[in-house]
C-alpha positions as MATLAB code, in Angstrom:
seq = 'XXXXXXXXXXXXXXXXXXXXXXXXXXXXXXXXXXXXXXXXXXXXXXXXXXXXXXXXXXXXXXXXXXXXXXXXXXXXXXXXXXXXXXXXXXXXXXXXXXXXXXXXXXXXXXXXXXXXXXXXXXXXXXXXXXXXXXXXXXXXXXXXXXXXXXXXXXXXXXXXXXXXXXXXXXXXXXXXXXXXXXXXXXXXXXXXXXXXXXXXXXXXXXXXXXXXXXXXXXXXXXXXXXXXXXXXXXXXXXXXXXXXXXXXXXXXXXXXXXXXXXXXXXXXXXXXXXXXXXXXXXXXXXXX';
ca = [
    -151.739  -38.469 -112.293;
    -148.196  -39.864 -112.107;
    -147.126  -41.501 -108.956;
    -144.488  -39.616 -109.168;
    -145.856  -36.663 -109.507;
    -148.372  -37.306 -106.784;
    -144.763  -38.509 -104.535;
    -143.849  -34.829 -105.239;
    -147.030  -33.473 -103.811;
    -146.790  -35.478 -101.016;
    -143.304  -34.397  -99.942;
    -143.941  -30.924 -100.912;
    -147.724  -31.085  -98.575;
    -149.657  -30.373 -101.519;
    -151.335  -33.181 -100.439;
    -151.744  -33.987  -96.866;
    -153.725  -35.438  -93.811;
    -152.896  -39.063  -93.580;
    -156.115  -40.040  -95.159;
    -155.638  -38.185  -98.461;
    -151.982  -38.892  -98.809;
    -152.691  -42.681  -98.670;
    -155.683  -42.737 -100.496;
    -154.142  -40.737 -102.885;
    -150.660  -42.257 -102.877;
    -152.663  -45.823 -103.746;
    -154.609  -44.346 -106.310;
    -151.470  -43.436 -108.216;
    -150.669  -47.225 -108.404;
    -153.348  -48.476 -110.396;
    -152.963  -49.765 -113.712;
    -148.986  -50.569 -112.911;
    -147.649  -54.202 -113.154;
    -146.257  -56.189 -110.123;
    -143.191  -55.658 -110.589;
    -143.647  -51.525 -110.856;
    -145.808  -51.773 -108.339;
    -143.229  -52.661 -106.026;
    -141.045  -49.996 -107.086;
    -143.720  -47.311 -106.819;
    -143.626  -48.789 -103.281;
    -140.559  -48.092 -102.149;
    -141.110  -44.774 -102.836;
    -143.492  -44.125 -100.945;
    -142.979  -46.023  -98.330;
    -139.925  -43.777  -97.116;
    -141.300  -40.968  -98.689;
    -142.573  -39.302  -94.966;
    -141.652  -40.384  -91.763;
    -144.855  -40.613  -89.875;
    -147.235  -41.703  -92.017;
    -148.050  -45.351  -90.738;
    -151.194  -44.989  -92.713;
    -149.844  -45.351  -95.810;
    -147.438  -47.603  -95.278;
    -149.921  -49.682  -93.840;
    -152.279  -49.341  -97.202;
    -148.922  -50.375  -99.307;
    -148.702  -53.521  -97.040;
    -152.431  -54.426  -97.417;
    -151.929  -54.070 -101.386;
    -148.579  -56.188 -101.280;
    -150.275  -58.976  -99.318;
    -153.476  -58.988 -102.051;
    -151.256  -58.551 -105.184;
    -149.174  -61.738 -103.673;
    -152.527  -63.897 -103.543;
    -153.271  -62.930 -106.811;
    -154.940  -59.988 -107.073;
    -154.286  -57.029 -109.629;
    -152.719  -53.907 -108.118;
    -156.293  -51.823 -109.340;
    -158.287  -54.864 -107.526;
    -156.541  -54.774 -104.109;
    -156.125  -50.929 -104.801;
    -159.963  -50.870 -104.636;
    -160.278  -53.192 -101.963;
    -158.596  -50.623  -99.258;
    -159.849  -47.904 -100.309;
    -163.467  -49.265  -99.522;
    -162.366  -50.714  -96.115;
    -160.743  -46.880  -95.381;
    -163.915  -45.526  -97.121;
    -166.429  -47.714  -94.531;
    -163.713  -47.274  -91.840;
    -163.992  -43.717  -91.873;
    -168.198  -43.108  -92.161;
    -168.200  -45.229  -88.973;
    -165.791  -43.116  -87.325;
    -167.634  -40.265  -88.342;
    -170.615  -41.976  -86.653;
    -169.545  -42.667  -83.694;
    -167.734  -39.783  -83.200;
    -171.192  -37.866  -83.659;
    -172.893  -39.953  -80.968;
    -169.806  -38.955  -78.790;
    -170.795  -35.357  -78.568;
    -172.920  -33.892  -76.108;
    -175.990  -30.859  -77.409;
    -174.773  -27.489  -77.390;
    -171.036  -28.165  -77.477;
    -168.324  -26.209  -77.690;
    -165.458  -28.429  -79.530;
    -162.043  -27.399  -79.540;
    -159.645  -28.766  -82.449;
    -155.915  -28.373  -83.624;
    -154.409  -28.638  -87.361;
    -156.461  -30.444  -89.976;
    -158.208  -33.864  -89.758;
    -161.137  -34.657  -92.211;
    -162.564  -37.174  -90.222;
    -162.666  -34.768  -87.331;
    -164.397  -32.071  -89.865;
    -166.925  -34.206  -90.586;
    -167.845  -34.969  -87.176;
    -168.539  -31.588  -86.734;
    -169.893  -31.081  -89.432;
    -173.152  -34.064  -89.052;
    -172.712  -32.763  -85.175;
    -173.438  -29.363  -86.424;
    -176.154  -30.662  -88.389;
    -177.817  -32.519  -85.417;
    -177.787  -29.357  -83.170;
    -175.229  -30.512  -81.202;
    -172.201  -27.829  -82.103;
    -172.601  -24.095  -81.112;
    -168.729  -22.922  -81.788;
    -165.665  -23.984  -82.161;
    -162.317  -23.166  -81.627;
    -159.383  -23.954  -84.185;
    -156.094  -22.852  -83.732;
    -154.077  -21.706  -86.727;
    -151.324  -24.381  -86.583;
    -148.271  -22.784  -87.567;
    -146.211  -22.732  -89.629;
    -148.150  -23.609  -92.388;
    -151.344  -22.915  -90.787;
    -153.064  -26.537  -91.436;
    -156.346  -24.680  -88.855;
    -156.947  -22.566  -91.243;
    -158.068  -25.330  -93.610;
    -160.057  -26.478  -90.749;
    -161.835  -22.974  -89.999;
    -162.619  -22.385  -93.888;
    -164.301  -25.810  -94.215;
    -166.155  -25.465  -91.180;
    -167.322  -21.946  -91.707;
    -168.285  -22.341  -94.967;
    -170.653  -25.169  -94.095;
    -172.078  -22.703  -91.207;
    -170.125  -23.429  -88.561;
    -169.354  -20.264  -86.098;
    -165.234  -20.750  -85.722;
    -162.598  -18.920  -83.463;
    -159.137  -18.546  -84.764;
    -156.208  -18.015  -83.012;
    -152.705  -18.489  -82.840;
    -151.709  -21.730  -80.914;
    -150.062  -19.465  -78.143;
    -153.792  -19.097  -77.437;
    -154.700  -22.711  -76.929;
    -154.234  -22.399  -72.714;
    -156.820  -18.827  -73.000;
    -159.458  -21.039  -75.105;
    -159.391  -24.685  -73.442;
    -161.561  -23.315  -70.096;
    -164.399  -22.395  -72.387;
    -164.574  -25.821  -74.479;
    -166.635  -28.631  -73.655;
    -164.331  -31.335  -75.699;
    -161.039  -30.793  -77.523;
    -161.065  -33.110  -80.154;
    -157.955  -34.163  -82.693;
    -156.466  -36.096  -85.142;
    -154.185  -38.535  -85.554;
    -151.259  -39.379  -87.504;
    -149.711  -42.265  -85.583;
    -150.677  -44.163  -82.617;
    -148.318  -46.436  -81.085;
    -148.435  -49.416  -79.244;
    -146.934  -48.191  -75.775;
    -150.136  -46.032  -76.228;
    -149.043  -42.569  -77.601;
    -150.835  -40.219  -79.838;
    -148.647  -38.743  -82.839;
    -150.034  -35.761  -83.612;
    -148.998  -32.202  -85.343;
    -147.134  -30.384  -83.315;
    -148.633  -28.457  -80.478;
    -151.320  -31.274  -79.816;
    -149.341  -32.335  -76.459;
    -149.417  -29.076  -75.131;
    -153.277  -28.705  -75.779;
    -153.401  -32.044  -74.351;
    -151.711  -30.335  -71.424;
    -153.785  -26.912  -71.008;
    -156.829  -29.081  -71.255;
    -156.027  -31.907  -68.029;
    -155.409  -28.809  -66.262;
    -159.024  -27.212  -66.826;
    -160.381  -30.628  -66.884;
    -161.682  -30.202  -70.123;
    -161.901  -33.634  -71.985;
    -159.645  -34.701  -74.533;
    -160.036  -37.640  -77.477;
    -158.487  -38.054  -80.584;
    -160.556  -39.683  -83.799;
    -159.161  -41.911  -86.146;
    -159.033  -44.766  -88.760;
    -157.637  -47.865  -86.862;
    -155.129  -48.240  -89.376;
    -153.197  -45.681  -88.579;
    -151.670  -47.732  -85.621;
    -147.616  -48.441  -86.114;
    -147.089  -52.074  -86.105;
    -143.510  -51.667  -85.683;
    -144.073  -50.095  -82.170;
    -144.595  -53.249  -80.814;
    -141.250  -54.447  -82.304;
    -139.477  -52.130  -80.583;
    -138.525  -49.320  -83.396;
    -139.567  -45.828  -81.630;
    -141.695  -43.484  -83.855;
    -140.073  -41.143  -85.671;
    -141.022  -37.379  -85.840;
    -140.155  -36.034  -89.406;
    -138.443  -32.659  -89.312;
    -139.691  -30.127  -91.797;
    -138.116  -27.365  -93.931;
    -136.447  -24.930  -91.292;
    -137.594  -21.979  -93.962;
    -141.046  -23.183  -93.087;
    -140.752  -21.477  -89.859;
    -137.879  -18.519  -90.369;
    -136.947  -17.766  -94.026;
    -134.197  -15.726  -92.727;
    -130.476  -16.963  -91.699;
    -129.603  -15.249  -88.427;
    -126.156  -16.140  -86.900;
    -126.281  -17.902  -83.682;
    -129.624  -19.166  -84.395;
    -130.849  -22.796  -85.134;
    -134.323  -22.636  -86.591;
    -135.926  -26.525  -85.599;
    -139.100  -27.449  -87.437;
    -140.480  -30.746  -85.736;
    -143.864  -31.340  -87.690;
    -145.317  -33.864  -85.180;
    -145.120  -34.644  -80.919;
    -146.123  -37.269  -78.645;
    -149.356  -36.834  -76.416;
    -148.611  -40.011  -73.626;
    -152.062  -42.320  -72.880;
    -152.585  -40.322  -69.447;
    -153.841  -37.114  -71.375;
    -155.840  -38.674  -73.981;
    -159.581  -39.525  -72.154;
    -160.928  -41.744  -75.158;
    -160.420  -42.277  -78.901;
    -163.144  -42.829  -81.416;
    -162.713  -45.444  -84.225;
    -164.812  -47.504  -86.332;
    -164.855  -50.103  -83.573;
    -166.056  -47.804  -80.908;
    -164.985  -45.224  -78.500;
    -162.166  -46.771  -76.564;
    -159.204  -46.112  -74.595;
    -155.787  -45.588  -76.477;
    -154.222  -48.102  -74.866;
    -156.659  -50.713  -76.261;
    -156.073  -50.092  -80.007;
    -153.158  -53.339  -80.180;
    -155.738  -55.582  -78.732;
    -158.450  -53.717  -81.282;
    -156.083  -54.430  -84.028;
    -154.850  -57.575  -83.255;
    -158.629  -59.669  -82.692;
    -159.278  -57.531  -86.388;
    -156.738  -56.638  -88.878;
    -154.414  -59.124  -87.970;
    -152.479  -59.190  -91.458;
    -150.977  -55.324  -90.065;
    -148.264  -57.504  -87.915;
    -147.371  -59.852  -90.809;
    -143.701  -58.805  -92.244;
    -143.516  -56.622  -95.485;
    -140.937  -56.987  -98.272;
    -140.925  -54.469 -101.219;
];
């Protein structure tokens, strides 16, 4: 497939989850030139706004195809180091969870799915709960996986997240950012779960690839939250009405208990120091 074409289904969420869009976004490069695939990255590198993931990926490339490396060789190279990233994650992330949980989750994370999933396998999942995650209803990718692997799932609509959190042992979510002031970028509605579950002092963690920290935090640049298709959420035009489709939020360091990487379960105010003493080349400058 195209890059292009694959840049298409990116924008349009044909593909999504911050793993598959980069791994998919850097599959689309191989077998271009240099010089093309420098192009190719500008493209995607201001294709989506929060998507640190791949823009990290597109610097790792850069930085190999400089020292000499072909685009499908340094192509390869991350996608084994995101490959091993993530079945440690998945690991640890098992070990994390207690027998006979409960786990609560929100939109769509694969890692997270296949937590549950070896969890589930191990005997220590009963149920969980997955909201739908409007307005596209990312959950409901979540529930189908998960039930059709034999999972028992709740759905509901996020409105239902507060009614829900008192009965979980865990709440456990994705990531699509983490920054280096220590907040959790997340789809939208993942602060307020973070919320509902401090309040019934139900434990919250995220689980991630470590690369999905944003470098230019530290720098100073603020995070930005992309804004979606307003039609998304109301495919109507009402007068006196402003339809606002935010696809991601901020969860601040005091509501997330732990995070779960390849490197351990950690607070999220570690992961700089975590990224620093091991992927070092993430703070070097890019130039497409």
């Amino acid at each position: 497939m195209s890059y292009l074409k694959v840049a298409r289904d990116i924008k349009n969420l044909k593909i999504q989850g911050a793993t598959n869009v980069a791994l998919s976004a850097l599959k689309s490069l191989k077998n271009l030139s240099p010089s093309d695939f420098k192009k190719a990255s500008k493209l995607f590198f201001n294709l989506r706004a929060t998507e640190p993931l791949l823009r990290n990926g597109l610097k790792y490339v850069s930085f190999k195809v400089d020292d000499g490396f072909s685009v499908d060789e340094a192509v390869f190279s991350f996608e084994k180091m995101i490959n091993d990233s993530f079945e440690k994650t998945v690991e640890v992330g098992v070990r994390k969870i207690k027998r006979n949980s409960i786990v609560m989750t929100h939109c769509h994370s694969s890692v997270v799915v296949e937590i549950i999933k070896r969890a589930f396998d191990r005997g220590k999942v009963e149920k969980v709960f997955s909201s739908e995650t409007r307005p596209l209803f990312q959950g409901r990718i979540t529930a189908k996986q998960l039930a059709g692997y034999g999972v028992p799932v709740v759905s509901y609509v996020d409105s239902a997240m507060r009614y829900f959190v008192n009965d979980a042992d865990l709440v456990l979510v994705g990531a699509d950012a983490i920054t280096s002031d220590g907040f959790l970028v997340n789809k939208i509605g993942t602060s307020l779960l973070a919320l509902a579950a401090d309040e019934a002092r139900t434990s919250f963690g995220s689980a991630f690839e470590i690369f999905k920290f944003d470098p230019s935090t530290i720098e100073g640049y603020n995070e930005r939250i992309e804004q979606r298709n307003k039609k998304e959420v109301w495919n109507t035009r009402i007068k006196n009405v402003e339809v606002v489709n935010p696809s991601f939020d901020f969860t601040p360091h005091d509501y997330v208990d732990f995070v779960i990487t390849n490197k351990g379960v950690f607070s999220i105010e570690n992961v700089p120091n975590l990224i620093e003493k091991n992927y070092g080349w993430l703070f070097n400058d890019f130039k497409y």
